[in-house]
C-alpha positions in Angstrom: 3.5 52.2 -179.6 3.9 53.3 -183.1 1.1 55.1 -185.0 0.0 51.5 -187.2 -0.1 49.6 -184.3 -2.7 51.7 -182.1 -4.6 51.8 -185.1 -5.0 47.8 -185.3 -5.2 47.8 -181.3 -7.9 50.6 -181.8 -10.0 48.0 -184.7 -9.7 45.3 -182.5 -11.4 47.3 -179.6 -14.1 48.3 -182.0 -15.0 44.9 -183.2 -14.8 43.2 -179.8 -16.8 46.0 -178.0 -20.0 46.2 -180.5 -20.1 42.5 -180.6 -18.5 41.2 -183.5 -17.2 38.3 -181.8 -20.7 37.2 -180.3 -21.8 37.5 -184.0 -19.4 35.3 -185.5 -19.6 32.8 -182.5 -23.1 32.6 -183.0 -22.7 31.4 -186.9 -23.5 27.9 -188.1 -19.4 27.5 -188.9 -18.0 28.7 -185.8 -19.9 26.3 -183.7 -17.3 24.0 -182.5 -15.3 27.1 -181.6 -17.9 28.0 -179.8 -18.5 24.7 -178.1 -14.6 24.0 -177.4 -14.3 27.6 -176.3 -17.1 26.7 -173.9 -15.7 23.1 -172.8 -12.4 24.9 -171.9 -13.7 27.9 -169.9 -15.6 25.0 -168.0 -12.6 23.2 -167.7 -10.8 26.0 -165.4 -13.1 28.1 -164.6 -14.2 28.3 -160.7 -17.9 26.0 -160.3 -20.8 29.1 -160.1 -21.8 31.0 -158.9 -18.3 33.0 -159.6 -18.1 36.7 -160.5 -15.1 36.5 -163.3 -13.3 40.0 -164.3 -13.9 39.7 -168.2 -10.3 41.2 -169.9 -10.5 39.2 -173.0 -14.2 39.4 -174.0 -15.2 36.0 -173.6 -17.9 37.3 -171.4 -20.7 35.2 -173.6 -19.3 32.1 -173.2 -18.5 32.8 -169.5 -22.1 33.2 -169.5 -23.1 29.9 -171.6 -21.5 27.9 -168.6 -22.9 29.6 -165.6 -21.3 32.4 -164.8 -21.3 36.3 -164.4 
């Protein structure tokens, strides 16, 4: 991986581990992103309680519908 692109992988870490998608998720204009983010998880995810292995930093609205 070239130099630029560890840098933006590096960024992306950084916002996604101090919570900066939680933030934006919690705004009045991310809502139905929030909501259809939730419907979806719902949608496929195994009924709780489940213990799901959180790659991709959904783990808030993992929690929202039920699980850990």
């Amino acid at each position: 991986m070239d130099q630029k692109r560890r840098d933006v992988a590096d960024v992306i870490r950084e916002y996604y581990s101090v919570g900066g998608e939680n933030e934006r998720l919690s705004q009045e204009e991310w809502q139905v992103e929030r909501v259809r983010t939730e419907s979806i998880l719902k949608r496929f995810l195994p009924q709780p309680p489940a213990i799901i292995v959180d790659k991709a930093h959904f783990h808030q609205p993992v929690m929202a519908v039920g699980q850990k």
